[in-house]
KOLLODREN-209163 format. One line per 10 residues: number of its first residue (from 1); their letters; for each residue x, y, z of C-alpha. Coordinates in steps of 0.2 Angstrom, whole numbers, plus 2048, in hexadecimal, padded with zeros to 3 digits. Example, Ala and Ser with C-alpha at 12.3 -4.5 7.8 and 13.67 -1.06 7.14 Angstrom:
2
1) as) 83E,7EA,827; 844,7FB,824 $
***
This chain:
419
1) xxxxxxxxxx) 678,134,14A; 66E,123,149; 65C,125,151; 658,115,157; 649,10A,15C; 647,0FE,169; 64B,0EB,166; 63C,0E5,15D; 638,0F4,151; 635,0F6,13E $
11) xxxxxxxxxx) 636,104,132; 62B,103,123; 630,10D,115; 621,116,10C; 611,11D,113; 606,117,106; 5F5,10A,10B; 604,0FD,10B; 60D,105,115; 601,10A,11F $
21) xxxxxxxxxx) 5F9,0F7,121; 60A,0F2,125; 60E,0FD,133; 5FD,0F9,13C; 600,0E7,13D; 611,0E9,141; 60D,0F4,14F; 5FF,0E9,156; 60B,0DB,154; 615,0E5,161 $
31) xxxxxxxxxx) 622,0EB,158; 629,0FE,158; 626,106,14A; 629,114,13E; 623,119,12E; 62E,124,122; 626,12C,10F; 631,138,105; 61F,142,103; 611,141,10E $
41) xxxxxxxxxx) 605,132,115; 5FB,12B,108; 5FF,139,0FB; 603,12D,0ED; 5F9,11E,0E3; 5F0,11D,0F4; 5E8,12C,0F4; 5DD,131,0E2; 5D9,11E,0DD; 5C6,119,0DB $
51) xxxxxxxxxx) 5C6,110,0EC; 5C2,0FF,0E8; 5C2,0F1,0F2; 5BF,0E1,0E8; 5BE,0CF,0E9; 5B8,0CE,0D6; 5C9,0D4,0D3; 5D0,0C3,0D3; 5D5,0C1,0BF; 5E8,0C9,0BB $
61) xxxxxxxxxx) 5EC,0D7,0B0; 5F5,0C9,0A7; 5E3,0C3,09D; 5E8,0BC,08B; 5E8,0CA,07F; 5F0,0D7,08B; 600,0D7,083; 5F7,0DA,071; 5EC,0E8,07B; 5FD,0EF,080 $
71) xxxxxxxxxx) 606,0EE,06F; 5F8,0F7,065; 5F9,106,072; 60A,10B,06D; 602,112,05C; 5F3,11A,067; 5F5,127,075; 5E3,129,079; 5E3,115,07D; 5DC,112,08F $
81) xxxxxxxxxx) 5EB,103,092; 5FA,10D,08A; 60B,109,087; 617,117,083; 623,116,079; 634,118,07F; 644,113,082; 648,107,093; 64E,0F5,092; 645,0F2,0A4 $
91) xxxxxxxxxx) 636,0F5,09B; 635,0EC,08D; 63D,0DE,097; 62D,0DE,0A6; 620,0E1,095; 62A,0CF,08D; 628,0C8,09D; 616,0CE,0A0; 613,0C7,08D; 618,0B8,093 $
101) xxxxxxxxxx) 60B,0B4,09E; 5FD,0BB,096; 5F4,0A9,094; 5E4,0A2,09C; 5F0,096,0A7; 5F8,0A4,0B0; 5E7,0AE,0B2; 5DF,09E,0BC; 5F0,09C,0C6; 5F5,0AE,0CA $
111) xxxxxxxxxx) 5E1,0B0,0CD; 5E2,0A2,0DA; 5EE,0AC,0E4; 5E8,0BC,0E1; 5D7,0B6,0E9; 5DF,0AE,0F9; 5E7,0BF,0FB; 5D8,0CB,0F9; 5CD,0BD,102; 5D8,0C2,10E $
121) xxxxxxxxxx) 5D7,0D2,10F; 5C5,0D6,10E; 5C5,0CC,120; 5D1,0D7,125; 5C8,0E7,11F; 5B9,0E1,129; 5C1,0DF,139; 5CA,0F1,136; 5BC,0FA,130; 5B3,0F6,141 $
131) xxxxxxxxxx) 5C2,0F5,14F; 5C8,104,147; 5BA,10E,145; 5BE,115,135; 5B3,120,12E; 5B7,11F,11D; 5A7,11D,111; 5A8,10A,115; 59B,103,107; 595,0F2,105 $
141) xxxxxxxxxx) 589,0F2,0F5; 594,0EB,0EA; 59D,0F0,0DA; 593,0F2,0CA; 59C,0EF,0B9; 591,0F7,0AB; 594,0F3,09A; 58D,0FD,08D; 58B,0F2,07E; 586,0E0,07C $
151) xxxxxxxxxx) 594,0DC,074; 59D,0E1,086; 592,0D8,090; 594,0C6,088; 5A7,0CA,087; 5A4,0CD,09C; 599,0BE,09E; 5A8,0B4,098; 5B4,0BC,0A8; 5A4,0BA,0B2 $
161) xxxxxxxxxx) 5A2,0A9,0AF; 5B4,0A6,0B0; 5B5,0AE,0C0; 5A4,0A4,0C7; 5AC,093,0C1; 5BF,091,0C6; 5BD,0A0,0D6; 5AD,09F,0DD; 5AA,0B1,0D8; 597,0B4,0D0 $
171) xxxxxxxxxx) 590,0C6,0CC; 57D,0CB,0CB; 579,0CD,0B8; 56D,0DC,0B3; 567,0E0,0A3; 567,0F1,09C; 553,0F0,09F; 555,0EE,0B1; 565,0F9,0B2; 55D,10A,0B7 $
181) xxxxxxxxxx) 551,102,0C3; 561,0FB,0CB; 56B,10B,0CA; 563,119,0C6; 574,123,0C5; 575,11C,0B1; 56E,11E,0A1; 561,114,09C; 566,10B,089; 576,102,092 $
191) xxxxxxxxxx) 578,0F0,08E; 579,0E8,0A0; 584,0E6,0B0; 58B,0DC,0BB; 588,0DE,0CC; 596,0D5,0D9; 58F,0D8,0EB; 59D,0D3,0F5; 5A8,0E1,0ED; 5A9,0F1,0F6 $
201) xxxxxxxxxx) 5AF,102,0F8; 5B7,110,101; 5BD,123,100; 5CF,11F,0FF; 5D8,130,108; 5CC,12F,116; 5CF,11D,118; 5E3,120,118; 5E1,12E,122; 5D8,127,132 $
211) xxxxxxxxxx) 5E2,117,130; 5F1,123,132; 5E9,130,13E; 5E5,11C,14A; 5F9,116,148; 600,128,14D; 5F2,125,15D; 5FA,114,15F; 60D,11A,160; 612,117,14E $
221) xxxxxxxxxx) 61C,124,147; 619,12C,136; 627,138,12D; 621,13F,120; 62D,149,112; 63C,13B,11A; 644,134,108; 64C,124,109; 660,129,104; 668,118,104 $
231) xxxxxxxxxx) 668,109,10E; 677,104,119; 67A,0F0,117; 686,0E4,123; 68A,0D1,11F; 676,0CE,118; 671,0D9,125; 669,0ED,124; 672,0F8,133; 667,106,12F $
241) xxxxxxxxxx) 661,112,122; 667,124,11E; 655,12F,11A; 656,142,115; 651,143,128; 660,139,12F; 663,128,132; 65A,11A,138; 65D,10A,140; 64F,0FD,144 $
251) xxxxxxxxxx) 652,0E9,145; 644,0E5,136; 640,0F2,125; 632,0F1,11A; 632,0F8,108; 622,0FE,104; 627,10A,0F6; 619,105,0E9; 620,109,0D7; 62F,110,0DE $
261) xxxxxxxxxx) 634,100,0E3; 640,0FA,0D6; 64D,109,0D4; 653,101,0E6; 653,0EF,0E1; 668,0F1,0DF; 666,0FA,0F2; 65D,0EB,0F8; 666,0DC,0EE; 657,0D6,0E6 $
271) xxxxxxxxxx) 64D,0D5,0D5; 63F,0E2,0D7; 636,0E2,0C4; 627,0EF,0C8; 623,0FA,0BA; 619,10C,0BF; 607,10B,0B7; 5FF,11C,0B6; 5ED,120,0B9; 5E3,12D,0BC $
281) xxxxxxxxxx) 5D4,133,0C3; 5C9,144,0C6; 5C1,148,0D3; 5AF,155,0D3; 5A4,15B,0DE; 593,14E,0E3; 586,153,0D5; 573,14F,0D3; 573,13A,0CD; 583,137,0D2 $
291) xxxxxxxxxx) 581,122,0D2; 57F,11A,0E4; 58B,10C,0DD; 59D,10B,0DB; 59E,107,0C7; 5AA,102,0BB; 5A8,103,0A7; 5B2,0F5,0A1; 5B1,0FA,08E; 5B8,10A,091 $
301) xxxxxxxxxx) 5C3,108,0A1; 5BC,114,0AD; 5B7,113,0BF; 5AA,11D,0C7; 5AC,120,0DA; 59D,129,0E0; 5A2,131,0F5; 598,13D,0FF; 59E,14B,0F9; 5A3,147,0E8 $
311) xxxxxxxxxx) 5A7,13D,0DB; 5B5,136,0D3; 5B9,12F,0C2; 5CB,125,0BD; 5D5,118,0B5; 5E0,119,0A6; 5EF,10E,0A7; 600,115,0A1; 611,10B,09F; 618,11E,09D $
321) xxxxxxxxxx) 628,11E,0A8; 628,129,0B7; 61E,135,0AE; 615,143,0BB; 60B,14B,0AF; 5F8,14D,0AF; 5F2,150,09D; 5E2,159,09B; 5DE,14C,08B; 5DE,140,098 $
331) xxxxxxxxxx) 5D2,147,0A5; 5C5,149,099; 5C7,139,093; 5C1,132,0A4; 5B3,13E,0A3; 5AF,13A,090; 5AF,128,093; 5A2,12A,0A2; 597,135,09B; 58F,128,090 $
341) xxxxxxxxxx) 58B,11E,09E; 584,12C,0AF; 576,134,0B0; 581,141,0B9; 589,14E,0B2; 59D,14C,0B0; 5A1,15B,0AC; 5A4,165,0BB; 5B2,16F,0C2; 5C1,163,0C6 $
351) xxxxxxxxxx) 5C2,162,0DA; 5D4,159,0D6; 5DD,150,0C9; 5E9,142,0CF; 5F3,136,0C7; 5FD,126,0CF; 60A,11B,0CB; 602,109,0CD; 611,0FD,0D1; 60F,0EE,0C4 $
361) xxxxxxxxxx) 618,0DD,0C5; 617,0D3,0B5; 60E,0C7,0BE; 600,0CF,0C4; 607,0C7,0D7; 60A,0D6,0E6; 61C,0D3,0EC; 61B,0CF,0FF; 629,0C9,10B; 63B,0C8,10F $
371) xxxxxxxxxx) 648,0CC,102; 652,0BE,0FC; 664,0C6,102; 65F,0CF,113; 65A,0C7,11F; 651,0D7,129; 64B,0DF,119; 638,0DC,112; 630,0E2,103; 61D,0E7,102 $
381) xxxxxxxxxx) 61B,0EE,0F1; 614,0E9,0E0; 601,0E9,0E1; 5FC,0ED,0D0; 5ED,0F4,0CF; 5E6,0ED,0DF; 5F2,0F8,0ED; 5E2,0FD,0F9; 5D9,0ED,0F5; 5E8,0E0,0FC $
391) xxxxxxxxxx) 5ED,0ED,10A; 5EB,0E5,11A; 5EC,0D2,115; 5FE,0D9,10E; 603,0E3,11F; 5FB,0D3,129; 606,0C8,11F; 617,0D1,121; 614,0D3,135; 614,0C1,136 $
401) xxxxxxxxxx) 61F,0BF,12B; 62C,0CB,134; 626,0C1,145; 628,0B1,13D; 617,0AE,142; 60C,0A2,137; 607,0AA,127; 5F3,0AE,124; 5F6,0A8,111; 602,0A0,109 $
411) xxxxxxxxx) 60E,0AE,106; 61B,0A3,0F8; 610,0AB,0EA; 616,0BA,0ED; 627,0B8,0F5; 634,0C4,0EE; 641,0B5,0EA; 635,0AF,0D9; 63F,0BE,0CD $
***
């Protein structure tokens, strides 16, 4: 038997922070909604990740020189950007395609939407935080990129320049003399920083938590273990939607499936190139000298997100496949790489390790909006690296695009119909 919602519903599929975003501005844009996750809210790439939310993020994976980056890490396990070897034409069809656009051109254009889209979303984040009343380890002092070598910090005053010239984007330089006087929480001997103040930070589970805990309070309906089976299509049009649950029917759907995405791009009639990503992180117990600043070690790859009650290390990017191991070589990489740079010790008992599957377009560009064949169905999905930081701007965007309402942004960038 169909369950069905009244005239003017949605349901969005996957409960992650784009899902999440979605549903609360489809819900305050009057709409019935429902929210369906084969696992639980926020259990995935939302939940372990180093909880950034940054405006300096403006330049795309796809710098010049990726694609060699990538190349060498077949012949290197260990490598931080990895590329395993193995056998899938989807694959090594997205990594031609990413190759391809892995020039200084495509950096300053994909950047220039990238930018309008986290602009966005940092308004959006400021509004939320507040109205909301999220308490969710909110932290305005900025994001600090510490580089450990000289070398590293002209080869980052190159990005920061770059960044300061064609997006308006300028960081604080430190130099190592001033670094411990800035932030206590590292070594002294480092090279330098860059300090960009507008970036900030959050504890990611609390923050999807009480953004969930508010919809359910607002009449949004959240299944959790409810796996999408298949999806029932009429003359360009989705009659409803078969779940482990049941079926069911709403007049508008919004795919939010992160790197699961693409196995339903024959379900949906639509090009859907996302590749998983893997990362990482580990997560300890808050420890004497923990740093008071969000960091990231550009040389090595690692983030550093210090909470209230611990601490959290992670990166690592893996093109391993729908891989769901957690090697211990790769824990303690984060923790190796660290240690050279905090005063805090990195070495205690592992709280939790995590891993995710980032959902990667080869153009570094979220896929946002209405599929090209359906006229009721809508993808959310592709956010690369940057899932928590483009969040609401993303779930604004597909309200108003569902309500045909003006659009915030330009949303053609990242329309589903450009694969």
């Amino acid at each position: 038997m169909i369950r069905s919602a009244h005239k003017g519903s949605a349901i969005v599929v996957g409960a992650g922070t784009i899902g999440i975003a979605c549903a609360h501005y489809l819900n305050k844009a009057g709409l019935k909604v429902t929210v369906i996750d084969r696992g639980t809210v926020a259990s995935a790439c939302s939940h372990g990740n180093c909880g950034y939310i940054c405006p300096s993020h403006v330049p795309p994976l796809t710098e010049p020189g990726a694609f060699g980056v990538a190349l060498k890490s077949l012949f290197n396990p260990q490598a931080a950007f990895r590329v395993k070897p193995r056998l899938s034409p989807a694959m090594w069809n997205w990594m031609w395609q990413f190759a391809r656009r892995c020039n200084h051109r495509q950096v300053l254009t994909a950047g220039k939407h990238l930018q309008s889209i986290l602009d966005a979303s940092m308004d959006e984040y400021q509004n939320l935080v507040q109205q909301e009343s999220l308490d969710c380890e909110w932290k305005e002092n900025g994001l600090l990129y510490v580089l450990q070598t000289q070398r590293g910090m002209d080869a980052f005053a190159k990005n920061d320049r770059m960044l300061t010239e064609h997006f308006g984007v300028s960081a604080n330089r430190i130099d190592g003399d001033q670094l411990p006087e800035f932030e206590p929480g590292l070594k002294p001997g480092l090279a330098g920083a860059f300090h960009y103040p507008k970036d900030t930070s959050v504890r990611p589970d609390r923050l999807n938590q009480q953004w969930a805990d508010r919809l359910r309070a607002s009449g949004v309906q959240l299944i959790e273990h409810c796996e999408l089976s298949s999806v029932h299509k009429t003359a360009g049009h989705i009659s409803h939607v078969s779940t482990t649950q049941g079926e069911l029917q709403a007049d508008h759907y919004v795919f939010a499936m992160g790197a699961w995405s693409t196995r339903w791009s024959n379900e949906l009639h639509c090009s859907i190139p996302i590749e998983p990503g893997k990362g990482y992180s580990v997560t300890m117990n808050r420890v004497e000298n923990v740093p008071s600043h969000p960091i990231l070690f550009p040389e090595h790859k690692v983030g550093v997100s210090p909470f209230e009650t611990g601490l959290r290390l992670g990166s690592m990017m893996e093109f391993a496949g729908y891989d769901t191991s957690i090697r211990d070589q790769r824990i303690q990489q984060l923790r190796d790489s660290a240690r050279p740079y905090l005063v805090a010790s990195v070495d205690g008992e592992a709280k939790e390790t995590w891993y995710g599957w980032r959902p990667m377009t080869w153009d570094s560009l979220p896929i946002i909006g209405a599929t090209p064949n359906l006229d009721n169905a809508f993808l959310a999905t592709g956010h690369n690296m940057l899932g928590l930081s483009l969040a609401p701007s993303t779930g604004r965007l597909i309200a108003e695009l569902v309500t045909r309402q003006p659009p915030h942004i330009d949303a053609a960038p990242f329309s589903p119909s450009r694969f």
